[in-house]
N, C-alpha and C positions, 0 to 999 in steps of 0.2 A: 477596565484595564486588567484587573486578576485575573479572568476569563481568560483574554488574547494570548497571558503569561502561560495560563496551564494548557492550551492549545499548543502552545510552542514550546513547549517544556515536555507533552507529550509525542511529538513530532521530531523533537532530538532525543528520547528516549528509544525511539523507533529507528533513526539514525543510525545512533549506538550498536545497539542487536542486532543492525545490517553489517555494521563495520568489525565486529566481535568474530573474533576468527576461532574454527572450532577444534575444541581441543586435539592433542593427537593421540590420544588414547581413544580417540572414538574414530569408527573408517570413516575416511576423505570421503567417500560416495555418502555417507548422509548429509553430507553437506550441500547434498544438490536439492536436495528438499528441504533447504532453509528457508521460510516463508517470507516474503516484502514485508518488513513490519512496516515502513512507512508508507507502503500504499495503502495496508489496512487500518492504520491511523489516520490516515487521510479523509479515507470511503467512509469511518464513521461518524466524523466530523462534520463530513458536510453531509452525511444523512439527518444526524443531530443539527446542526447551525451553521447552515447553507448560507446563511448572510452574514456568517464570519471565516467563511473557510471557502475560496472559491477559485475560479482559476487562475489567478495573478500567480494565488498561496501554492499552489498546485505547482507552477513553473517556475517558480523561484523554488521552491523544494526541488523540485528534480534536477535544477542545475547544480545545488547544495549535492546531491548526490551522487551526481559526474565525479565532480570534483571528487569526493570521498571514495569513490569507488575506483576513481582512477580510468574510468573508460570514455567513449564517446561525449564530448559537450553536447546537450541536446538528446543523450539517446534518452536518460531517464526523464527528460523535461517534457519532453514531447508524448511518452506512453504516462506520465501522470495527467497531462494538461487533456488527453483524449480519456482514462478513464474520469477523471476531475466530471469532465462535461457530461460523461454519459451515465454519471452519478447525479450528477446536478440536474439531468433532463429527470431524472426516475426518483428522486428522490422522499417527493409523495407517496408515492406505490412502494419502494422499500419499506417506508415507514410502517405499511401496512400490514406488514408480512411480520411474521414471528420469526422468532431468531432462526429458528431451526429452517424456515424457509428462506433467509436470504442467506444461507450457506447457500445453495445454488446459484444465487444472484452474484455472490463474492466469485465465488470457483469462475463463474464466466467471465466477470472481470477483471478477474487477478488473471486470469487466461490471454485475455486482449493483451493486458499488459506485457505478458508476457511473448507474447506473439511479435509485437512491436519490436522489443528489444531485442528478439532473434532476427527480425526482418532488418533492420538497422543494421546489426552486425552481420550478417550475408551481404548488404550492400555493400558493406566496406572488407568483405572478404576475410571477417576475423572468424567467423563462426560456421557449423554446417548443420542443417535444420533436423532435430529429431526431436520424439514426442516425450522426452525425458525432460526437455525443457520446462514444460508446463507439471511436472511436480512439486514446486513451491507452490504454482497457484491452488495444487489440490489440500498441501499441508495448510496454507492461509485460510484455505475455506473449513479446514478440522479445526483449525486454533479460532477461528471466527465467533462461535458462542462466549468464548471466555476473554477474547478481546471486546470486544460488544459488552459485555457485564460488568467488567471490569470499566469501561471507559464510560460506560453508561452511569457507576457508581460515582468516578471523580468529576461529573456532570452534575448529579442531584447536588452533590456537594459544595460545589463551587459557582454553579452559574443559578440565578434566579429565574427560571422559566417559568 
């Protein structure tokens, strides 16, 4: 059960730093390369422990995140619940790869992601499609080694593997 706590404890800490609005002494435009912390607490959860982190967690998180964000129900539920699964299908072969090699596996996943949530809001006519979008997934995929290390640390710590 302390497991499921710190899973969820690190999943609203990822929350958090999504909802964390940046300060104004720094320009508005970096803010567009704020990285999903909680889709890359997610990806590494269930790289790490696929049979406690899976897609139910994945869509209930992204509608936690609607809500917090204030946009579309479903738009974040649906671009977690699609990368959830296509982490879940790969999650062997990530394992495989060293950190520095699944920075490319993140960047394309955190890209899906993000592709989604741009296609979602085109549909509903809030948004218009440019490639500026996908620079959170490229900051996710720099901050990626040191989320991974980091998450990997409070793992040895806490769960008996």
């Amino acid at each position: 059960m302390t497991g499921n706590l710190i899973i969820y404890f690190s999943l609203l800490v990822g929350m958090v730093l999504s909802v964390v609005q940046v300060p104004l002494t720094i320009p508005a435009e970096l803010g567009y390369g704020r990285p999903d912390w909680v889709a890359m607490v997610m990806l590494y959860w269930i790289i790490a422990l696929p049979e406690r982190v899976g897609l139910v967690m994945a869509w209930i998180v992204g509608l936690i995140m609607d809500v917090l964000m204030g946009g579309l129900i479903g738009q974040h539920a649906l671009s977690y619940l699609v990368i959830a699964y296509i982490t879940f299908k790969l999650y062997q072969r990530l394992r495989m790869f060293s950190v520095w090699q699944q920075v490319g596996a993140v960047f394309v996943i955190l890209s899906l992601n993000h592709v989604i949530w741009r296609w979602i809001e085109n549909l509903s006519g809030l948004s218009d499609w440019s490639f500026w979008y996908l620079l959170p997934a490229l900051t996710g995929a720099c901050l990626w080694p040191w989320v991974f290390l980091l998450l990997r640390s409070v793992r040895r710590r806490f769960f008996a593997t």
